[in-house]
Residue, then its C-alpha position, 0 to 999 in steps of 0.5 A: x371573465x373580467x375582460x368580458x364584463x369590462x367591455x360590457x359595462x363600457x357601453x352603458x350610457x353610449x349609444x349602444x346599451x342592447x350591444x352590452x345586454x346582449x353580451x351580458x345574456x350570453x354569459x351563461x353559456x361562457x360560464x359554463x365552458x369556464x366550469x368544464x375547464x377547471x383543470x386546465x386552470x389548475x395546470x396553468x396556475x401550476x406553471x405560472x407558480x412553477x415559471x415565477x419560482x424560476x424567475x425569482x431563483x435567476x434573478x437571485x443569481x443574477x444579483x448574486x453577480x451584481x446584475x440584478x440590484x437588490x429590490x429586483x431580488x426581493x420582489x422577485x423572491x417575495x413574488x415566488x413566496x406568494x405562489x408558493x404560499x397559495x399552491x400549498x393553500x390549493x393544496x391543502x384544501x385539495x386535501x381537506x375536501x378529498x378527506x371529507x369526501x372519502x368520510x362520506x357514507x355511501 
């Protein structure tokens, strides 16, 4: 949604500003496809941690060879820590709200 509203805020002051009102009024309908689309997000989020975690144990390996020096290792598994840490925070609100849900009376 940023790569939209950048473009937008861009023609402010030029010489064409109801271009960029125009693209601001047809957002809700982009917000909207966004809303239905949250799985995807999920699965993409998914394979970003899953493809950064793969990344962080090749380049381990590689500095175990003496390929990779020793800040490319620790950015590369510190990055891995921080997609780790934030799928177990998705997952534990996950759990927290489906805990919540199922207490519910109906």
């Amino acid at each position: 949604m940023l790569d939209q509203i950048v473009p937008a805020l861009t023609g402010i002051g030029q010489s064409a500003p109801v271009q960029a009102d125009a693209t601001i009024r047809s957002r809700p309908a982009a917000a909207s496809d966004a809303s239905s689309d949250f799985g995807s997000m999920l699965s993409r989020m998914t394979t970003d941690a899953i493809d950064t975690l793969k990344n962080a144990e090749a380049v381990s390996i590689a500095g175990i060879r003496d390929k990779a020096s020793v800040q490319q290792v620790v950015e590369s598994v510190m990055a891995a820590e921080q997609s780790l840490q934030t799928a177990v925070a998705v997952r534990d609100k996950v759990v927290a709200a489906y805990l919540e849900i199922s207490r519910m009376a109906i």
